[in-house]
N, C-alpha and C positions, 0 to 999 in steps of 0.2 A: 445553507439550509436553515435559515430563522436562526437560530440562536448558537447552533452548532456548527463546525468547521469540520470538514471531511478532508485530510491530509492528501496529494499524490506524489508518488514518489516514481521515479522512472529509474528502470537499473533495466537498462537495456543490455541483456547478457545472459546466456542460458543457464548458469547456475546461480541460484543469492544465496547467500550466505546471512546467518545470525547476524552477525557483525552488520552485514551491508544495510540491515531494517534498523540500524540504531536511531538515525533520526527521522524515522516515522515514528519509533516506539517512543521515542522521546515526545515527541510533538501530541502523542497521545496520551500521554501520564498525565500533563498537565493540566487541571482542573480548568483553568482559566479560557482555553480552549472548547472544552463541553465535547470532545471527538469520541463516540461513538465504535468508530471503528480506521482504518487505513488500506489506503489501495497502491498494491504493489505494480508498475507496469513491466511486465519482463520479453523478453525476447519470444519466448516458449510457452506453453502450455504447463509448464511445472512447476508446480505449488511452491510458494515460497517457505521458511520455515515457520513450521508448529508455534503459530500462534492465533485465538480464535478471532483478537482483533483485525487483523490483518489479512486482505484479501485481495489475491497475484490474480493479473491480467492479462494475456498475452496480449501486446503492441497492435495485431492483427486483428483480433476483436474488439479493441477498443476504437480504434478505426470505422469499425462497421456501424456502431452506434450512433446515432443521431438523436 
């Protein structure tokens, strides 16, 4: 997106874990980057962890997108 980089991270598996977003949250701190925010893809419908940059997707609906 122009100038920014929008991370995707796939963690196909119904729970994620803190730990498991480490190298989205990584790939977001870094300035060099310009990342706005991060997208989790998970198995399920269930929020990834409490964090505002970071937004989980279930596999299923990203599918539907076009």
């Amino acid at each position: 997106m122009g100038e920014q980089r929008i991370p995707l991270e796939v963690k196909y598996r119904s729970r994620v874990t803190w730990d498991d977003t480490r190298g989205v949250r990584s790939f977001i701190e870094k300035s060099v980057y310009n990342a706005p925010f991060g997208i989790i893809v998970t198995e399920t419908d269930e929020q990834a962890p409490e964090d505002p940059r970071l937004v989980s997707i279930p596999l299923s609906t990203l599918l539907l997108l076009r």
